[in-house]
N, C-alpha and C positions, 0 to 999 in steps of 0.2 A: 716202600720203594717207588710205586709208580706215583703217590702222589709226590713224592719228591721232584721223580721227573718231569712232571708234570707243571709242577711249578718255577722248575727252570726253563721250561719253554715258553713261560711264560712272559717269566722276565728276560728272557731275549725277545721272543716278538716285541713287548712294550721297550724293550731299548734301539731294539730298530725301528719303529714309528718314532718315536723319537727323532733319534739322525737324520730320518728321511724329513721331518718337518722343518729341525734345525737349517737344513741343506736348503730347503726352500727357500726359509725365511732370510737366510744369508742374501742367495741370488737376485728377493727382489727387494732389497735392501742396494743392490748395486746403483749410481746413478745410469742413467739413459745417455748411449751418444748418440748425439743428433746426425742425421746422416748429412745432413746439412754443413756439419763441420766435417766431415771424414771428404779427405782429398782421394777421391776415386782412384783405381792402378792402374787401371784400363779407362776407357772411354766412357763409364761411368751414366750409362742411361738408365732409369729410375728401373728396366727388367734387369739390371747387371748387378754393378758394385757397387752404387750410391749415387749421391748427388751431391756437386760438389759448389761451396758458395763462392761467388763470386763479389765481392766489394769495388765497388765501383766510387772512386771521390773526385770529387767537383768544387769549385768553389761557390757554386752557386750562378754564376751571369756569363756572362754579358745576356738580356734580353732583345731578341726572344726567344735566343738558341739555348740558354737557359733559365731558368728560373723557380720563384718557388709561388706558387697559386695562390687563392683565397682561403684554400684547406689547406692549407700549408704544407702542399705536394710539389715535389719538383715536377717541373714541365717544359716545355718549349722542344726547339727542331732539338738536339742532338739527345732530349733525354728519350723524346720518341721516336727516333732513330736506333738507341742500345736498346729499347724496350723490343724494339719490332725485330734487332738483333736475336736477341735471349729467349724469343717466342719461339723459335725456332731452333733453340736449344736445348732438348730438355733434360741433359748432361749438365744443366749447371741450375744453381738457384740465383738472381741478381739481387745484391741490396747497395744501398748509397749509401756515400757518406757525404758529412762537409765538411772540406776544410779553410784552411785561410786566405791560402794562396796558392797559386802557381807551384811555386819551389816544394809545398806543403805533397803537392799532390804527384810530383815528379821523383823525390826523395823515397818518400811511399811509398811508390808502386817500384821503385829500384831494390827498396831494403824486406821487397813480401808483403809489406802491413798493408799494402791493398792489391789488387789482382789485375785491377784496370784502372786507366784515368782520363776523363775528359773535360775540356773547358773550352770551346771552341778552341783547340790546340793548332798550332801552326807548326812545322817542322823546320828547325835549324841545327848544325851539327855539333852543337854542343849540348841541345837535349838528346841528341841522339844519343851522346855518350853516355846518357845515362835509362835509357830507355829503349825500346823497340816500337815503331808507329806499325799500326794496322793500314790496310787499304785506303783513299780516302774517302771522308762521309759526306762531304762536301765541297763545291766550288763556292772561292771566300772572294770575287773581287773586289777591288777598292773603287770608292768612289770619291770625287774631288765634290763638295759640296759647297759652293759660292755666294755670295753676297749678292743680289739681283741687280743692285744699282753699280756693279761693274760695267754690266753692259755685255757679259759676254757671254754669245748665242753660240762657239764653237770651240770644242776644245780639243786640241791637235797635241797635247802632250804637256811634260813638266814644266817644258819654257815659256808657257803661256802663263806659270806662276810666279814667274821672276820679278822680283819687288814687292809682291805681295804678302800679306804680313798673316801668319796661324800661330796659336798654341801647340808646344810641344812638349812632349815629357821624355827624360833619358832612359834607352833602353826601350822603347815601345816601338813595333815594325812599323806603324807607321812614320815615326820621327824619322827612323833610321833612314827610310827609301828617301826622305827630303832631303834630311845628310849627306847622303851618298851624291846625289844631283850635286849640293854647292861643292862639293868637294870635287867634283868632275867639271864643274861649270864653274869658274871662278870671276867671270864676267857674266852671271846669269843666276844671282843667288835670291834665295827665298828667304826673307824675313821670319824667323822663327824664335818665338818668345818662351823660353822654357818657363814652364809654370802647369800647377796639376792641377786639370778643373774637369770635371764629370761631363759626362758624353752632351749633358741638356744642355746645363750651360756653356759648353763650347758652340753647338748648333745656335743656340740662341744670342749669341755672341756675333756668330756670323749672317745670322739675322737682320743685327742692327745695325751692325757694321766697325762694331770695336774690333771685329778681326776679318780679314778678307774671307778665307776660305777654312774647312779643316778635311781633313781625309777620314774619312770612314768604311768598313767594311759596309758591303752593298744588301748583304741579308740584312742585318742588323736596322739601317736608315729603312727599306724599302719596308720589311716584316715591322715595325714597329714604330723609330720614329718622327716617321714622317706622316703617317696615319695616328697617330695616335697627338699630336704638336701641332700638326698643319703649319709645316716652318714654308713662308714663302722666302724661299732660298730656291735657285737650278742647281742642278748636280750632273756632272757625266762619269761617265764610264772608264776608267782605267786600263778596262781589258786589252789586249791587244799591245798595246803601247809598255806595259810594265809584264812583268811574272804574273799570269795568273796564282794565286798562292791557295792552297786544299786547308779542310779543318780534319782532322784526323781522331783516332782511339788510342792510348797508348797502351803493352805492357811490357811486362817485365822480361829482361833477356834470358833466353833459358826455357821460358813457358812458351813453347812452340806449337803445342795443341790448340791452349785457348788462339794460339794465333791466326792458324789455320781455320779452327771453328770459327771464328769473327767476321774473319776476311769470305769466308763460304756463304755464309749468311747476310755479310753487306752484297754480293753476288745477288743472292736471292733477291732483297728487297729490290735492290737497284731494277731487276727484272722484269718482275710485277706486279712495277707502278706502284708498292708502297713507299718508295722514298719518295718520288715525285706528288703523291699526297697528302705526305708530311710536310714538304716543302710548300705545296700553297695553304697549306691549312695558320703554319705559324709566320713564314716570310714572305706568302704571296704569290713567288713565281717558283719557278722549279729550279736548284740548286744540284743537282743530281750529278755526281762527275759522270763521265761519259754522256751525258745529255747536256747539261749546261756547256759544257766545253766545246760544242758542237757550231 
């Protein structure tokens, strides 16, 4: 009798080491969630409930506010602008995407598949309707860039471009703002040749003189290139006389947090003097709202 029982306790101890092994090997057989993908419930700092990623898409340019390097890393003012953002976040993880376009990256960040989006963005209100813009990251003014053998040392506004002859493409803000003039000034119209030709050979264009002028944002000629071409062409300033116009961050409506987190952290840099570091590092001068605007 006792070795009977004894031999039933036996075979329950070896059927519970058993279970208990089974039970193990189940559990790490599980796959792993990355906390990386777990959208935090709360504010999600890496002592709390996770970290939460964030996808960020671009299309990659205009340089030098974007672009992708020698190591074929994005770079320039506005990705080291969200970079110096996210540093200061550490509720979130940042990664990029690329997309194709504009519409690619605006669609996007409306339907979730990305969380943020920037491409030096300008704000009008039909992106609005599909997005929310953050504070802005920059001041974008335009600049009127001219053919030297014009002659002209002073530039007092758009009327001083009437008869003068640019490329323009439909749909693009700066076509638009020339638009807008002929169509207010019907006795003071600007020569505008629809046709799509890349930022170089436009400037080089106005170079030679196959085109009078073109309009370009001011980071963009001043950070890149005019240093980089040495276009002997004058250029002035638009400030003052038109909308100064901001580049901004977009996201999704609804995601109020990341908003507030964004907009806290463009605060900070703006503060202490790392946006104005970033701005001379890639454009030269300081682009910083609240400073540039001043």
């Amino acid at each position: 009798m006792k070795k009977t029982i004894l031999l039933i306790l036996a075979a329950v101890l070896i059927l519970t080491l058993l279970s208990a092994c089974g039970s193990s090997s189940t559990s790490a057989a599980q796959p792993k969630i990355d906390a990386a993908d777990t959208k935090a419930e709360s504010e999600g700092t890496p002592e709390g409930h996770g970290v939460r990623k964030i996808i960020a898409a671009t299309s990659g340019g205009p340089r030098p506010l974007i672009y992708t390097d020698e190591n074929d890393q994005l770079t320039g003012h506005n990705v080291a602008i969200l970079k110096a953002v996210f540093d200061r976040l550490p509720q979130y993880e940042l990664e990029f995407a690329h997309v194709s376009d504009l519409g690619s990256i605006l669609t996007g960040v409306n339907s979730g598949l990305y969380q943020l989006g920037f491409n030096n963005l300008a704000k009008n209100a039909e992106r609005e309707k599909l997005v929310q813009y953050t504070d802005p990251i920059m001041v974008n003014d335009y600049l009127i860039v001219l053919n030297k053998d014009l002659g002209i040392t002073e530039f007092n506004g758009l009327q001083d471009l009437a008869g003068l002859r640019c490329y323009g493409s439909a749909g693009n803000d700066k076509t638009t703002l020339l638009e807008d003039w002929n169509e207010e000034h019907p006795d003071q119209q600007i020569n505008i040749n629809y046709a799509s030709v890349d930022i170089v050979a436009n400037l080089q264009d106005v170079e030679s003189g196959r085109i009078d002028f073109t309009v370009i944002d001011a980071p963009m000629f001043n950070g890149y290139y005019q240093p980089e071409y040495q276009l002997d062409v004058v250029s002035f300033s638009l400030k003052g006389r038109t909308s100064t116009k901001y580049s901004y961050f977009v996201v999704a409506y609804g995601d109020d947090q990341l908003l507030a987190d964004v907009n806290g952290a463009l605060a900070e840099i703006f503060a202490d003097g790392t946006s104005t570091a970033i701005c001379q590092e890639y454009l030269g001068k300081d682009f910083t709202p609240g400073i540039a605007d001043k």
